[in-house]
N, C-alpha and C positions, 0 to 999 in steps of 0.2 A: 585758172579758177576751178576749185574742187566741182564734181557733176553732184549733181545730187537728185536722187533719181524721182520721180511721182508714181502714182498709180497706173496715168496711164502706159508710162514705160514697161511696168511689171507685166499689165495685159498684156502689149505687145508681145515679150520678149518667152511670155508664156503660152501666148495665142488664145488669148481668153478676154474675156470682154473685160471694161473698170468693174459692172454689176458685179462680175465673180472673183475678184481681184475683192474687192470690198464687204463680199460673203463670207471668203474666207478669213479675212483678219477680224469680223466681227461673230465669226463662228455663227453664221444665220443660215437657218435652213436645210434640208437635204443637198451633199456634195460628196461626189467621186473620190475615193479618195487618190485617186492618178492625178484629176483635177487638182487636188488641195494641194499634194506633194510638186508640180508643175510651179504651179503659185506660190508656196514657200520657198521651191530652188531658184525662180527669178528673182523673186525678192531679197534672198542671201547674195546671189550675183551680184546685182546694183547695189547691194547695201542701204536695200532700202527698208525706213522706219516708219511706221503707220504713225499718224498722230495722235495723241491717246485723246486729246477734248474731243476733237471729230469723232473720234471711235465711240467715246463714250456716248453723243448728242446721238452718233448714230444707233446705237443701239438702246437710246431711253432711260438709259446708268449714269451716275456721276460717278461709280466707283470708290467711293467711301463711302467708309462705315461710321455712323454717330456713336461715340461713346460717352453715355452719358454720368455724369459725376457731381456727386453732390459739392457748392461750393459755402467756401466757411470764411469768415474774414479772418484776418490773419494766419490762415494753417493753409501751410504749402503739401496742400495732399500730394503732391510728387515726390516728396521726399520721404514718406513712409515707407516701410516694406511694404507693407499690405498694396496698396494701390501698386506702386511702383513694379513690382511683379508683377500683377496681373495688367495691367498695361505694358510691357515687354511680352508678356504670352501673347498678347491679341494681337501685338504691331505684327511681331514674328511670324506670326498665322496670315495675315493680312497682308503682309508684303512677301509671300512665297506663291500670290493669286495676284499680285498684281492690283489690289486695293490699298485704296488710303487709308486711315483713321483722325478722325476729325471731332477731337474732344469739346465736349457741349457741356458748358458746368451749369448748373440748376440752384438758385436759391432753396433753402430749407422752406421757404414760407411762400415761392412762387406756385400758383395752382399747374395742378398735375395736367399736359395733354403731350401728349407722348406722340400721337397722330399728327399733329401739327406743323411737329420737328421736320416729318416726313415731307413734308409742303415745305417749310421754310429754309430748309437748312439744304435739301436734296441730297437725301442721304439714300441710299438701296439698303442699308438695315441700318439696327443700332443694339446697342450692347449697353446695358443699365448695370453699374453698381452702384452700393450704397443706396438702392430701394430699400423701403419700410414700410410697415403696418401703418399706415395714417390717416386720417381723411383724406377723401380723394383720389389716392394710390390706385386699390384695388378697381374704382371705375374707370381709369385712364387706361391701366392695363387691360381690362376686359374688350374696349374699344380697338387697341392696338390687336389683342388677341381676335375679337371675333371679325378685324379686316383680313385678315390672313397677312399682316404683314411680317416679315423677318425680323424678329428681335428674340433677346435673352436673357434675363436675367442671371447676376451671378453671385452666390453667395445669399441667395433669399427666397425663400417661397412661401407661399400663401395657401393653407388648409383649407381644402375644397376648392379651388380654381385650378384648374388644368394648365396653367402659363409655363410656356418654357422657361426651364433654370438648369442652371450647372453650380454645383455649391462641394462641399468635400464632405465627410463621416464624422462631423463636430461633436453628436454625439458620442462617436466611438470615442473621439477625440479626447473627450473631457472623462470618458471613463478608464481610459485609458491613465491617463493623468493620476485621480482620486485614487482609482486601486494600488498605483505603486504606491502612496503615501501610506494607505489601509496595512499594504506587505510589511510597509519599514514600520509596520506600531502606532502609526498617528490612528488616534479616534476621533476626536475633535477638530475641524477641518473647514479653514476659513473662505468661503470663497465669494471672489472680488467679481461681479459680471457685468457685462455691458446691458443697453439699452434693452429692454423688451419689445422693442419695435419690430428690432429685427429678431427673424428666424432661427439665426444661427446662434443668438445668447440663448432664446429659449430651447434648443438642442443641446447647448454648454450645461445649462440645467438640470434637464432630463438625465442629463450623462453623470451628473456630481451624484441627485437623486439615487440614478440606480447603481452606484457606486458604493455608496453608503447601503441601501440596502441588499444590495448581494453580501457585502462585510457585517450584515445585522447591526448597523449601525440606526438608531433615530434622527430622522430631519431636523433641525433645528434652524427655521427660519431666520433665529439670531445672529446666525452665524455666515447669511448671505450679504452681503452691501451689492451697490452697484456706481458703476462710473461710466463714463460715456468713451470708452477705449483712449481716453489722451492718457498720455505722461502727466498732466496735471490731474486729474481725476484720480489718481494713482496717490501722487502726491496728497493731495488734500484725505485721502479716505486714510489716510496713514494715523493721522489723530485720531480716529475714533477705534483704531485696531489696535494700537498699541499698548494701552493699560487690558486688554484682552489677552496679551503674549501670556500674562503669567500663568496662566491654566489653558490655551493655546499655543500652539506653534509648531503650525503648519497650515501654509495658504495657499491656493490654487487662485490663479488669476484669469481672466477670459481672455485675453491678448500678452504680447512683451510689452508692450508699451505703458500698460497700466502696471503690471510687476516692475519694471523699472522705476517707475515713481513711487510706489507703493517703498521701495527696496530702500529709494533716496529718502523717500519722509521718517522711514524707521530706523535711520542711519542717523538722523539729525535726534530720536527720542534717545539714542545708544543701544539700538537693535542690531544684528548685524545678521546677515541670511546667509544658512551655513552653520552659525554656530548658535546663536540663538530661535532662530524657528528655520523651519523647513518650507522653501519658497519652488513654485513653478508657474510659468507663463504659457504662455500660446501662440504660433504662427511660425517661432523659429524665424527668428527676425534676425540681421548680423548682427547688430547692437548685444541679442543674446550672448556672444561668444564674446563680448568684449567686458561685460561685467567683472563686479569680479564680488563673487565668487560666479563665476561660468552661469549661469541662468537656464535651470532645467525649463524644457519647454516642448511644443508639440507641434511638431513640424506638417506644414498645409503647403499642398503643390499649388502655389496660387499660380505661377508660371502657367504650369500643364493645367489650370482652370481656364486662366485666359486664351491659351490655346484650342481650347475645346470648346471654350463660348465664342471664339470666333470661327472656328469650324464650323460648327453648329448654325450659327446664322449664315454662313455660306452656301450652307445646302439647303436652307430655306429657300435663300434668294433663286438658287437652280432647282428648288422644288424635287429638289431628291429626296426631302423626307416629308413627311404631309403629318407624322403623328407627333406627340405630345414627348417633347424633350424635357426628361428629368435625372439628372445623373450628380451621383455623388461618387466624388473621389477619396481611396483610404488617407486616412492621417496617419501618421508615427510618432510616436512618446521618444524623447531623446531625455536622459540623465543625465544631469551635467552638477556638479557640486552643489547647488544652492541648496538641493531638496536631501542632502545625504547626511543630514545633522543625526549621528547617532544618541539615543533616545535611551 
């Protein structure tokens, strides 16, 4: 029968009491480091494995992280780019520390308490995507913010509140996008945006805005629609854009997802992107590279966000950082045929 070794062996065979045998594996308090290294070489000897629930009760952790997500009926948000990336960043982050992640999906219409999670779920932080500007929002986060507890948002932020976020340069993003259309001769410039709830469409904006006016171009509110970032939203704004091509064409969209629908509705009028208007999306999604014509679009490290939002609440939770986390990562403009309809 295999030995299998306990704590108290480890003391033993280190000369050290269970207390410090159990200090050590739960990194608590002032220790030798002679002591420490003692108690890790007995512990490799025996091959012995601390129990991570014990460790955790012991030390007041459960070791996950909340990751909070909005939930929708019928839309398997796992299968998106957008989420799907940045939940691979966070897991990856998460499991290189030795925490879980433990996704918490949220009704759109459930009321906001973010602190409660804390209580109910027993989580040591949490990680919010898909927050918005809505009722209730901004006073659930202020509560979370003014307990000191570790969380972050990602991809959102709220003017004038100080809440931790990790989000990317959207605005750069979107400017980046409109000018190369301005370089190839478009003046007229259709653009597709998501929700105003959140932050980042209104950053998509700002960015189309000063687009057009660095080009001396005039705004034309006519020329804005909005959709809620689906494939179908895409789809459906297709009719109203279409008898527009003939003195348009050229459209910037807020994500791939709505260009792709957008792409298919104007394919069914006998549009085609590429050689009748000049088409670009956003996030740099696979599905991009699979279009056809290729899907110019604007690539966002969601990955390396989710990496950094779980960073980020890591060093909350060890109070390595005490100030006000706000960071935005650059974006990249990729060309890819849709957008290169010579004019």
């Amino acid at each position: 029968m295999k030995f299998l070794a306990n704590r108290k062996d480890v003391a033993k065979l280190a000369g050290v009491s269970e207390a410090t045998v159990s200090r050590v594996f739960n990194n608590i308090g002032p220790l030798r480091n002679e002591t420490k290294q003692k108690v890790l070489q007995a512990a490799h000897d025996l091959n012995y494995h601390p129990n991570a629930i014990a460790q955790s009760f012991a030390r007041g952790k459960s070791n996950n992280i909340g990751v909070i997500v909005p939930y929708f009926q019928k839309v398997n948000l796992m299968t998106t780019h957008y989420f799907s990336e940045l939940l691979s960043g966070i897991g990856t982050k998460l499991g290189e520390f030795g925490y879980g992640l433990l996704l918490l999906f949220q009704s759109p219409d459930e009321p906001k308490n973010y602190v409660k999670l804390f209580r109910t779920q027993k989580v040591d932080g949490c990680i919010i995507l898909g927050s918005k500007d809505v009722f209730g929002e901004v006073e659930a986060l202020e509560k979370l913010h003014q307990l000191q507890l570790p969380y972050c948002l990602v991809n959102q932020a709220f003017s004038g509140f100080p809440f931790h976020s990790i989000g990317a340069d959207h605005l750069d993003g979107s400017l980046q996008a409109v000018s190369s259309l301005l370089l190839n001769g478009y003046e007229q410039i259709i653009f597709l945006n998501g929700p105003t709830e959140f932050s980042n469409s209104l950053e998509r904006l700002k960015g189309y805005q000063t687009a057009l006016m660095n080009g001396g171009i005039p705004y034309n509110p006519k020329l804005v629609f909005q959709g809620n970032y689906s494939r179908k939203s895409g789809f459906q704004v297709a009719a109203e854009i279409a008898p527009m091509l003939r003195g348009v064409n050229a459209i910037f969209a807020g994500n791939d997802r709505m260009a792709i629908g957008l792409m298919q509705g104007l394919a069914e009028q006998g549009y085609q992107a590429g050689r009748d208007y000049a088409l670009i999306g956003y996030d740099d999604s696979e599905i991009s590279r699979m279009t056809s014509p290729p899907l110019s679009t604007v690539h966002v490290p969601l990955f390396d966000m989710g990496q950094l939002a779980a960073e980020k609440v890591l060093q909350l939770i060890s109070q390595d950082i005490m100030e006000e986390i706000n960071e935005r990562l650059p974006v990249t403009f990729i060309e890819r045929a849709s957008s290169q309809l010579l004019i």
